[in-house]
C-alpha positions in Angstrom: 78.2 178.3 -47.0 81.2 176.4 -49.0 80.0 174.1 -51.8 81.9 171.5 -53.4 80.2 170.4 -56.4 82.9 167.9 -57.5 81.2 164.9 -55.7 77.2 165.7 -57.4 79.1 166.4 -60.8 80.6 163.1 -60.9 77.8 160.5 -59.1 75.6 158.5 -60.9 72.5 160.3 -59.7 69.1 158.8 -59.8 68.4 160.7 -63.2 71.5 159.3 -64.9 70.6 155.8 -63.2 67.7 155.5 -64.9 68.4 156.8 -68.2 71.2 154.5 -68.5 69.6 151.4 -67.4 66.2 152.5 -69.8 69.0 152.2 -72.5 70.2 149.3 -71.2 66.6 147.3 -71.6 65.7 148.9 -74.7 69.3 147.3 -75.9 68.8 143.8 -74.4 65.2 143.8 -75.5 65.4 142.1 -79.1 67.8 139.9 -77.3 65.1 138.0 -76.1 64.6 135.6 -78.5 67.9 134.7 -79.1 69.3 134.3 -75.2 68.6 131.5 -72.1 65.2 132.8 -70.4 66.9 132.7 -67.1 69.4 135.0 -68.5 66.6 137.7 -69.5 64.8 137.1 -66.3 68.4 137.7 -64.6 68.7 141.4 -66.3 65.1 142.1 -65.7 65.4 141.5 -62.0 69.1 143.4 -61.7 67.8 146.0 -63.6 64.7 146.9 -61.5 66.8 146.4 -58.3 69.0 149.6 -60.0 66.0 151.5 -60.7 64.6 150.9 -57.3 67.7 152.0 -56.0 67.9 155.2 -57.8 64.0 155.7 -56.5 65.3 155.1 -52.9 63.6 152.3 -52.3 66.5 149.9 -52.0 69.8 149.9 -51.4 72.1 148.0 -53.6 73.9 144.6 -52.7 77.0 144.5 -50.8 80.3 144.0 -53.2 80.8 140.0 -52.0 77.1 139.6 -53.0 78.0 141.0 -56.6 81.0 139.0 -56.9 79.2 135.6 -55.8 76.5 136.4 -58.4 78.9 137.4 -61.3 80.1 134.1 -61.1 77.2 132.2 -60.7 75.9 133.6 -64.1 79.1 133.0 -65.5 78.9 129.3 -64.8 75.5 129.6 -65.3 76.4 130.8 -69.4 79.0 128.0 -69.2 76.2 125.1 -68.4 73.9 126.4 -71.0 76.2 126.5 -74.1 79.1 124.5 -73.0 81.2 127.7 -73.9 81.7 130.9 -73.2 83.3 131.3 -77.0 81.0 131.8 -79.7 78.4 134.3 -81.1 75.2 132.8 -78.3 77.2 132.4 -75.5 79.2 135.4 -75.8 76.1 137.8 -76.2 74.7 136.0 -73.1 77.7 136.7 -71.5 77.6 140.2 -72.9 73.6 140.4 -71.1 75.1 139.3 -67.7 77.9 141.4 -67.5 75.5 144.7 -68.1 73.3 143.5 -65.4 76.1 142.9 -62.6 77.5 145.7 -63.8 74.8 148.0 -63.2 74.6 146.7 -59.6 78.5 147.8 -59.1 77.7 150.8 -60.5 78.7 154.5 -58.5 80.1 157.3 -60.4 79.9 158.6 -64.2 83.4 156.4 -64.9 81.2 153.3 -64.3 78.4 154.8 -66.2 80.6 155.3 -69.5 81.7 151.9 -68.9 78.2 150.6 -69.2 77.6 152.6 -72.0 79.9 151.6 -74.3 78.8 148.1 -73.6 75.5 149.5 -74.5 76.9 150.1 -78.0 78.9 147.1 -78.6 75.1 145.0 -77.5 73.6 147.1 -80.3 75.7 146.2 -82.7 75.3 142.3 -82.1 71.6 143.0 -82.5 72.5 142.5 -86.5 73.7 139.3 -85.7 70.4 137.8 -85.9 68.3 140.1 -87.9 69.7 142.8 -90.7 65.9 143.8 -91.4 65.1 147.4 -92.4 63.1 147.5 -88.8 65.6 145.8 -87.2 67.9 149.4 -88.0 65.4 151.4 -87.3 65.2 150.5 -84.1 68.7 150.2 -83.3 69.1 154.1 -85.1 66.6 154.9 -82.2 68.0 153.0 -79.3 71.5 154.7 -80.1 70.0 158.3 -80.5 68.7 157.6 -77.1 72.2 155.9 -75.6 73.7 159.5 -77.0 71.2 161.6 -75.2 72.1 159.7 -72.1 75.8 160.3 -72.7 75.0 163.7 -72.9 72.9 164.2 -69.7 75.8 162.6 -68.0 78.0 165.9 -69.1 75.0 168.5 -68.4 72.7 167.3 -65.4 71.0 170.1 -63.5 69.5 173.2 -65.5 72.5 173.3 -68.6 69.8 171.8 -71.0 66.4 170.0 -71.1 65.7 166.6 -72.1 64.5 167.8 -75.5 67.7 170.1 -76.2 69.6 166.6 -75.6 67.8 164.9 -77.8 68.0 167.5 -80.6 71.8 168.1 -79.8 72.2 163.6 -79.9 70.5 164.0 -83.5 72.8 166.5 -84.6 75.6 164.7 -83.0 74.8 161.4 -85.6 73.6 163.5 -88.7 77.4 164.8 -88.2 78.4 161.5 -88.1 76.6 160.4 -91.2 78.8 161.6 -93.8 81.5 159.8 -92.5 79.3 156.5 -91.6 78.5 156.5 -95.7 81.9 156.7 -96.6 83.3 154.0 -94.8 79.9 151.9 -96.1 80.6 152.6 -99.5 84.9 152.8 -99.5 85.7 150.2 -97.1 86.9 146.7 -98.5 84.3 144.3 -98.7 84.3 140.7 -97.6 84.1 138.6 -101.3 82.0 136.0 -101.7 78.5 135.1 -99.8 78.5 134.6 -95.9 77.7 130.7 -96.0 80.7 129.8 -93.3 78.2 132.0 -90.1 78.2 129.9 -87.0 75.5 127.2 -86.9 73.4 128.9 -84.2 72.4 131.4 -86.5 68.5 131.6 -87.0 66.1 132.0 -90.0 63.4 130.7 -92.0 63.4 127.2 -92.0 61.9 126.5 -95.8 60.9 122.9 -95.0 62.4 121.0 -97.9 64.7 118.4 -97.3 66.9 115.6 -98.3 63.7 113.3 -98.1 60.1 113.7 -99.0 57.2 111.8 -97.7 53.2 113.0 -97.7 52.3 116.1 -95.5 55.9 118.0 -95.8 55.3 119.9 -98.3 51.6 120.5 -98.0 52.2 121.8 -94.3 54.0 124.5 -96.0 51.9 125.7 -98.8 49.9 128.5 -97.5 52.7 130.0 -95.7 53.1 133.5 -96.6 56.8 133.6 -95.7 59.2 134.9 -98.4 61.6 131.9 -100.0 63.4 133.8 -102.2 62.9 137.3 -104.8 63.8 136.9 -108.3 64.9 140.0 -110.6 64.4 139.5 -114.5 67.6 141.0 -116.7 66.3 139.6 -119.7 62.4 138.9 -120.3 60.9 136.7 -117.6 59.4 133.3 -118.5 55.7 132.3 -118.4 54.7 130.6 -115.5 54.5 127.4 -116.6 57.6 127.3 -116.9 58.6 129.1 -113.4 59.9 125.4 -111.7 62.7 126.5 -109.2 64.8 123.4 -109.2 66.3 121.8 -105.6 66.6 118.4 -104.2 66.8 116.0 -106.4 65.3 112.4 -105.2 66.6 109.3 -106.4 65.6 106.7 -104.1 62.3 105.0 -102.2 61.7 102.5 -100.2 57.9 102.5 -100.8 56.9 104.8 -97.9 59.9 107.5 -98.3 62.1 109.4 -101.1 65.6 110.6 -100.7 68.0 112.2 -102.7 71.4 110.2 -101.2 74.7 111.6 -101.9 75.0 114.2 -104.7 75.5 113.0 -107.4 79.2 113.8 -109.1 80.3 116.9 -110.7 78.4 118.1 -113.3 80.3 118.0 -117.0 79.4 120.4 -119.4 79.7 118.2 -122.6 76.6 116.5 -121.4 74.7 119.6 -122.1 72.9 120.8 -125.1 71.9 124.0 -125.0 68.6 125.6 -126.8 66.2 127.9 -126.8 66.6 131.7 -125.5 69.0 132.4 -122.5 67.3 133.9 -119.5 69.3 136.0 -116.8 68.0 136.7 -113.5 69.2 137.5 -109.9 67.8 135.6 -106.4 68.5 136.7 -103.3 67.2 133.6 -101.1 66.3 133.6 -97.8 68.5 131.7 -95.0 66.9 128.2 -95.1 69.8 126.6 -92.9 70.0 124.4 -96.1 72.8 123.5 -98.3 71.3 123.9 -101.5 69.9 127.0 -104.2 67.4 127.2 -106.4 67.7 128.0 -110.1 65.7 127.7 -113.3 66.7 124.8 -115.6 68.5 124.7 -116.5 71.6 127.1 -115.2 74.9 127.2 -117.3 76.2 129.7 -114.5 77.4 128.8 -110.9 77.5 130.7 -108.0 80.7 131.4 -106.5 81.1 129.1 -103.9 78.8 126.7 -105.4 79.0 123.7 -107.0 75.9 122.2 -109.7 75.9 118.3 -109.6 75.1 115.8 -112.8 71.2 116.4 -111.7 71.7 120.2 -111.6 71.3 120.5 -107.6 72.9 123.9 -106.9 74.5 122.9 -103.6 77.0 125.1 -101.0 80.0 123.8 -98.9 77.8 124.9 -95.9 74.2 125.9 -95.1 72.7 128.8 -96.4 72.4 131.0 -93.2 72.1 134.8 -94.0 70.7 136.2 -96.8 72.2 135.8 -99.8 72.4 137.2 -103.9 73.8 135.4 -106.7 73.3 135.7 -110.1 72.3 133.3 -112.8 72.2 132.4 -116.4 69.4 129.3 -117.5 68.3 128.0 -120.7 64.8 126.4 -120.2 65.3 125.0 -123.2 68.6 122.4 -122.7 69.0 119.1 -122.2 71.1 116.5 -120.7 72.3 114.4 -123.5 73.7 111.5 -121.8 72.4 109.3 -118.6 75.3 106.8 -116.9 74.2 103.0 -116.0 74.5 103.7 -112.3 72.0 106.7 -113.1 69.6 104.5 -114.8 70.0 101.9 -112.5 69.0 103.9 -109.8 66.4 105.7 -111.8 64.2 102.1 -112.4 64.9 100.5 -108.9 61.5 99.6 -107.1 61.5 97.9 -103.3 60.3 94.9 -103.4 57.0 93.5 -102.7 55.3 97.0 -102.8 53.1 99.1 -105.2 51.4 95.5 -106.7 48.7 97.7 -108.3 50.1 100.6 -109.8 52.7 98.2 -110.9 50.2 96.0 -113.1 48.9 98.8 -114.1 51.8 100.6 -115.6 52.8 96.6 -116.9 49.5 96.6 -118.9 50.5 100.0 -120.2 53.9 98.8 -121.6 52.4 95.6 -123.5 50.1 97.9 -125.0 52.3 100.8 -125.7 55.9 100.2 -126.7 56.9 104.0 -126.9 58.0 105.9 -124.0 56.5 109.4 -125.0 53.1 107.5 -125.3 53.0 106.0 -121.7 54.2 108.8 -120.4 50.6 110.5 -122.1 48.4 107.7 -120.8 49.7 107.8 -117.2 49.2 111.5 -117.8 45.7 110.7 -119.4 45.1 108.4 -116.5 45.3 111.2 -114.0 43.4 113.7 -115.8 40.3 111.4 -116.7 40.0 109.5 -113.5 37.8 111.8 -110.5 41.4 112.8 -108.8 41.5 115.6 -106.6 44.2 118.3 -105.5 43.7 119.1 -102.2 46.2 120.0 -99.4 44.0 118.1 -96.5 44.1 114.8 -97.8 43.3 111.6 -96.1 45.7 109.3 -93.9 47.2 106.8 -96.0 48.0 103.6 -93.3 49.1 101.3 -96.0 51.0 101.0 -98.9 50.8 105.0 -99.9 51.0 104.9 -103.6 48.0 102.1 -104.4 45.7 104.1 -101.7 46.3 107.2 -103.7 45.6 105.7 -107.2 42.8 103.7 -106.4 41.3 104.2 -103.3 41.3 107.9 -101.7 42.8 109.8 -105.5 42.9 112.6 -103.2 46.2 114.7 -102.6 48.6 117.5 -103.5 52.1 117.9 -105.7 54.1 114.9 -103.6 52.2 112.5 -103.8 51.2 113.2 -107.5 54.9 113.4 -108.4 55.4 110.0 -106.2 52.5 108.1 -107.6 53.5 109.1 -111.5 57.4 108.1 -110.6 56.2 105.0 -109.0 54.4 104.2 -112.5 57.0 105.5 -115.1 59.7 103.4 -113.4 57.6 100.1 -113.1 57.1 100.8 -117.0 60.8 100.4 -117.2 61.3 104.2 -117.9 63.6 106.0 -115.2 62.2 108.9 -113.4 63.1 110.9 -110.3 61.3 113.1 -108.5 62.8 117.1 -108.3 61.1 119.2 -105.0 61.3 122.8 -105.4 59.2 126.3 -105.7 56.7 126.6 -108.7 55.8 130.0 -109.9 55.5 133.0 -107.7 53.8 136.6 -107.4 55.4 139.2 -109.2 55.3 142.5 -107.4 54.5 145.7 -110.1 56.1 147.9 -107.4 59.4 146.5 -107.5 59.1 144.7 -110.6 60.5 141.5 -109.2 59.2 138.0 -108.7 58.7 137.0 -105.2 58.4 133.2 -104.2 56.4 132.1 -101.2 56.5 129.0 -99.0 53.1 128.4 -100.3 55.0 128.2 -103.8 56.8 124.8 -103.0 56.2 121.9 -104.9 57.4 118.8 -106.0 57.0 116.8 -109.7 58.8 114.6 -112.2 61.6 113.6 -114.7 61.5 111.1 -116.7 64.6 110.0 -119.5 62.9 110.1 -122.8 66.3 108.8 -125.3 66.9 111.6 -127.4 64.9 114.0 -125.9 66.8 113.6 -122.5 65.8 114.4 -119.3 61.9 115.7 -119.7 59.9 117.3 -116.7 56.3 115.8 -116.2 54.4 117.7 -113.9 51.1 115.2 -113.2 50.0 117.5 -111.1 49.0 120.2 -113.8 47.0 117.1 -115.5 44.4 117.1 -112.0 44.9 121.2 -111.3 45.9 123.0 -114.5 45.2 126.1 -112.4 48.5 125.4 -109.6 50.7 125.3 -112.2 49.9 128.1 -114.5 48.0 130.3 -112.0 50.0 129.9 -109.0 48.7 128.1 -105.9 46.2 131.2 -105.1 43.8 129.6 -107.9 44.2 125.4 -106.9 43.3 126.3 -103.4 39.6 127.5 -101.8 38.9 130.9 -101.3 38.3 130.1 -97.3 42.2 128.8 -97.3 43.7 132.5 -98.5 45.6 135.0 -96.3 44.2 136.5 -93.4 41.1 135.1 -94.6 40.4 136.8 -97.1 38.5 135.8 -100.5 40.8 135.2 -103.0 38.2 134.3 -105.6 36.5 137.8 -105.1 39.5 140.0 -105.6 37.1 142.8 -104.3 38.6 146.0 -103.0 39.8 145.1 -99.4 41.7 142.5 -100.7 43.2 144.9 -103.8 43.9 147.2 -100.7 45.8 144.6 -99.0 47.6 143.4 -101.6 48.9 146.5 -102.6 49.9 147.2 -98.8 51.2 144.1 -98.9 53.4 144.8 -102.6 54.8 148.1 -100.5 56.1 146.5 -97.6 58.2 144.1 -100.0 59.4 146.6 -102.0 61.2 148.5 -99.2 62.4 145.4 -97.9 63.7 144.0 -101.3 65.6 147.4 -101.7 66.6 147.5 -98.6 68.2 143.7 -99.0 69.6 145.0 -102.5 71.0 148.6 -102.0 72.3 148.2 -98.1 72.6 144.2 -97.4 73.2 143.3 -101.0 76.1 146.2 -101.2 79.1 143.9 -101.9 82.4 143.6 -103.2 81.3 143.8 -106.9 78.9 146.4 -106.6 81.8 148.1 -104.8 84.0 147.7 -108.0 81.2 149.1 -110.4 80.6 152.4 -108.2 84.0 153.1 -107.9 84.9 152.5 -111.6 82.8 155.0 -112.3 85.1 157.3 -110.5 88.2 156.2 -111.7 89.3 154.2 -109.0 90.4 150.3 -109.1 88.9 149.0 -106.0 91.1 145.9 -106.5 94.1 148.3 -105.5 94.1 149.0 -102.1 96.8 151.3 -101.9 94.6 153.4 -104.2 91.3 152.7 -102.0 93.0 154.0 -99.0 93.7 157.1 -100.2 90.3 157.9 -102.3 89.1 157.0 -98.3 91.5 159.3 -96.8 90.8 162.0 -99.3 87.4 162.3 -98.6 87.0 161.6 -95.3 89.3 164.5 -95.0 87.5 166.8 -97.4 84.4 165.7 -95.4 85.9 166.6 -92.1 87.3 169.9 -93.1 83.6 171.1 -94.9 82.5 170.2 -91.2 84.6 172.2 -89.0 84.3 175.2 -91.5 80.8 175.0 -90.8 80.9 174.3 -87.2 83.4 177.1 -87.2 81.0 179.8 -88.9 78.2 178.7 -86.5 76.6 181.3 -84.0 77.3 179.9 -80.4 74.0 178.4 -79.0 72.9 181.0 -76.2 73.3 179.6 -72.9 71.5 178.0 -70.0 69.3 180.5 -67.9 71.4 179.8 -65.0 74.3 180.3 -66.4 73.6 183.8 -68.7 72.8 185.2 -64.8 75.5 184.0 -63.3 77.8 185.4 -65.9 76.0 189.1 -64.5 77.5 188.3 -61.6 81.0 188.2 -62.5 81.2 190.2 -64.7 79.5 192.5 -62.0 83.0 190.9 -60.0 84.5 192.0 -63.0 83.8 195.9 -63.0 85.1 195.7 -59.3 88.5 194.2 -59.7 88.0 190.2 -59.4 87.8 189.0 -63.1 87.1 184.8 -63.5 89.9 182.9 -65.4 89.3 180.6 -67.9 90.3 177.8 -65.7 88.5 178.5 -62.1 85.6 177.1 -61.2 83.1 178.9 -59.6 83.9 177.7 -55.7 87.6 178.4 -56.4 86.5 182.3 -58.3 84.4 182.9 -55.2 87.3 181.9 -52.7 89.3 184.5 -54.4 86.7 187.2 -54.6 86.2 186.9 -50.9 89.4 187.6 -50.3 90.1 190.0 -52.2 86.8 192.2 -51.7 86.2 190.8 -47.8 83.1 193.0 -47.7 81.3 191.0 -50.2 82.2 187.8 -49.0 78.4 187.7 -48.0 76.4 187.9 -51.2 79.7 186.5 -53.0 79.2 183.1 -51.5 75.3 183.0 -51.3 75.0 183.5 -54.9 77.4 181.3 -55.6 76.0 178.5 -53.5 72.4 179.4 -55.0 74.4 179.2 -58.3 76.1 175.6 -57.9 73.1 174.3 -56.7 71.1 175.6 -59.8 73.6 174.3 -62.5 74.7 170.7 -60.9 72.1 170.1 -58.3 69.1 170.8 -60.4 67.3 172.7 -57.9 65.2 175.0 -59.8 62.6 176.1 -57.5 65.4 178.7 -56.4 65.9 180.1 -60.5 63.9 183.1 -59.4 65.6 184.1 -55.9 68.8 183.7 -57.6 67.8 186.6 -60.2 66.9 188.5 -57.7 70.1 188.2 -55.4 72.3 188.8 -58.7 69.9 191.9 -59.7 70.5 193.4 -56.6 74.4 192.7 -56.0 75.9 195.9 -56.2 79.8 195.9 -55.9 81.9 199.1 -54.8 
């Protein structure tokens, strides 16, 4: 019996079916957040059709049917996006195309096809997430994407699913060398990544332009990271950990908003005192345009601009995670205040806040100095049976009187609201600043991390000489929020995953500690592999010699080792033992060299059809046994028909040449 094993060796057999559309779904999988649900449903359903096809069960669709479905998707991509350009779309597009072309799929050509669009999907995975997990899982998928490239090269009995797997892991710790020196050598974009497309997704933080009640306190026991903060000199206390953002100017009695930014900042307006204090934040994407800083920062991020309120703003939203380092002095002061600042700073709407303005009226005819209203507003707040809670009652009316003489129950906003309300109708300007107050530092990776439950909102008020001075009324009703972090303003029922806060007993300890881990790997993670930038690159290669700047010179320190790197491996590769071979194959290399002994030696370039042909001709009484073993033989290696390993041992044992 004549077998040709040309057409098995190159089909796309049910085994190779399968592992490459398992690939496939483990690819499009984290996808399906991010794509059209009809899309996702769309691969699901192609995808089992293949499988079922490679099971038998049923056939695949005839070629017009693939073609009329390709381009309903495509217009389907089109209506959803309006596009078929762009980072969504194009990964949608991406997700159809692997389906349809998994339906159209026959021999291995197709299947390498679909398997390098199996790579390029994994890559665009990092397009939405750059977590630690999110690489981990994407290492995974293409160990498993290089074990199916493999079978697709050795299907029968060559190797085992386990000796591909080990030989895919070799394959990529051989590549690894080579992935670390591109990391590390190739020229990095400058500057942070704030131009992304606008469809890119992350935390939302929940502080905007405008502030009215229940913003911020739907926000404040969310356990989501804002931002991590590394000390370089020695950290302040935490009364004095107020992360400054918007900065709001005006109210019409119900709402505050920051309006435009104010105009450039001018640095002869500042007077600086006190003790510097450096840090580094690497912030969260918030989809924002703004960034937080101590006060009051002397430094600016590139690409940043500081306005005359010190608003950190950026050109565009803040969309990936981002690092920028800083320089504050708690200490300064803005020495001068322009009339269309002051004007703004005083303005009242009309016809609201009777109350709180007669009351602050009555505090100005009794008290001529600033500094001293300021301490009886702040008196006010602290003697009066106020309350800080985050669940406070609907205010229907005008919000500030409810709050100061009816309900007195509420959280940061509406303290900060009520006191500006008060310092401005006792003809001192104030403003109110929203921000992050405090945060958890974590002993593990000695760094300060801010929470969503950190965010706050409080005062400034323009004392003459003394400038721009922060008032937290707050802290006068809840001393605990602002010097022991929100943990000890709120009740021990309101904590994380319910647990007692006020009991600090050893499940919680346990938990937090956990809970300290976790962040650690993820802040190193954001600061060694995401945070790896263009002047990080500079200082490691300085230490080497090289100017990074150069890129002549950068080239060739790449080429050099890349080449050193490549030569160590090939010696090694080269001084390797051979791996010992297949079963199959170590038997039927008995039988020619059996061939061998009798006259008919195998050439390097014959298969073993062809070398039998030739052997029957030459040694006609053989032909027999010649092409019986060799068809028990082809159908071992390519057909994967083991049940026959041991009748094939025999037939070799007992073939005896003459």
């Amino acid at each position: 019996m004549r077998v040709n094993p040309e057409t098995r060796q190159w089909a796309l057999t049910p085994e190779r079916t399968l592992w490459i559309t398992g690939c496939l779904a483990l690819v499009v999988l984290p996808h399906a957040a991010h794509i059209p649900a009809w899309v996702l449903a769309s691969f699901v359903a192609l995808a089992g059709w293949r499988g079922a096809n490679a099971m038998r069960a049923v056939p695949l669709p005839p070629k017009w049917l693939v073609i009329a479905l390709s381009t309903v998707m495509l217009g389907g991509v089109f209506a959803s996006y309006g596009t078929l350009f762009g980072r969504s779309p194009g990964i949608a597009l991406l997700v159809v195309l692997a389906g349809m072309k998994l339906m159209e799929s026959r021999g291995l050509r197709d299947a390498y096809v679909l398997s390098s669009l199996g790579y390029f999907l994994v890559v665009t995975n990092f397009l939405y997430s750059q977590s630690i997990l999110t690489g981990i899982y994407m290492l995974a998928v293409v160990l498993l994407m290089t074990t199916t490239l493999i079978a697709f090269s050795t299907e029968g009995g060559e190797l085992s699913a386990r000796a591909r797997l080990r030989m895919a892991g070799a394959m990529l710790l051989q590549a690894a060398p080579i992935m670390l020196i591109l990391f590390f050598l190739f020229p990095r974009l400058p500057g942070p990544l704030w131009g992304l497309p606008h469809d890119a997704h992350g935390a939302v933080s929940g502080l905007s332009e405008s502030m009215s009640p229940g913003r911020i306190s739907r926000l404040s026991l969310s356990d989501a990271v804002a931002f991590r903060v590394t000390f370089q000199s020695k950290a302040p206390p935490p009364s004095q950990l107020y992360w400054r953002g918007p900065v709001m100017w005006h109210t019409d009695g119900q709402e505050w908003r920051s309006g435009q930014p104010a105009r450039s900042w001018r640095a002869q307006y500042v007077e600086l005192h006190g003790e510097p204090v450096d840090y580094t934040i690497t912030i969260e994407p918030h989809q924002q345009s703004w960034l937080f800083a101590l006060e009051v920062p002397t430094t600016i991020p590139r690409g940043a601009q500081m306005t005359q309120d010190f608003q950190l703003r950026t050109p565009k939203p803040v969309l990936t995670r981002t690092r920028y380092e800083l320089r504050s002095f708690p200490e300064a002061r803005l020495s001068r205040v322009s009339i269309e600042e002051q004007a703004a700073a005083l303005a009242l709407p009309s016809g609201m806040h009777p109350k709180a303005r007669a009351l602050a009226l009555g505090w100005r005819e009794e008290l001529q100095d600033d500094e001293a209203i300021v301490a009886r507003a702040l008196e006010y707040f602290g003697r009066q049976p106020f309350v800080y809670t985050l669940t406070p009652p609907l205010l229907n009316g005008d919000p500030v009187d409810e709050f100061l003489f009816d309900t007195r129950s509420g959280f940061c906003e509406s303290y900060a609201s009520s006191f500006a309300v008060l310092m401005r109708a006792a003809g001192i300007p104030a403003r109110i600043v929203t921000g992050y107050q405090g945060g958890e530092f974590n002993p593990l990776g000695e760094y300060l991390i801010v929470r969503q439950r950190d965010a706050h909102a409080w005062t400034e008020v323009w004392l003459g000489e003394r400038g721009w001075v922060r008032v937290d009324p707050t802290g006068a009703v809840s001393p605990n929020r602002i010097q022991l972090g929100m943990d000890a303003a709120i009740p021990p029922t309101m904590g994380p995953a319910g647990l007692a806060l006020a009991s600090k007993g050893p499940l919680w300890e346990t938990w937090r500690r956990w809970r300290y881990g976790i962040d650690a790997i993820k802040a190193g993670w954001n600061g060694w592999v995401l945070g790896y930038g263009t002047r990080r690159q500079h200082e490691l290669l300085a230490l080497f010699g090289v100017d990074a700047g150069n890129l002549h010179n950068l080239a060739m320190a790449m080429l050099a080792i890349v080449g050193a790197v490549l030569g160590i491996l090939a010696l090694w590769l080269a001084r390797r033992r051979p791996l010992p071979a297949a079963p199959v194959l170590r038997v039927y290399r008995r039988f020619c060299a059996k061939l061998a002994g009798a006259g008919v030696t195998r050439r390097g370039s014959e298969g073993p059809v062809d070398f039998a042909a030739r052997a029957a001709s030459k040694r006609p009484l053989l032909r027999e046994p010649i092409e019986r073993i060799t068809a028990m033989y082809v159908a071992l290696r390519y057909a994967g028909d083991e049940g026959s390993m041991g009748e094939f041992k025999r037939a070799v044992s007992a073939f005896r040449p003459r």
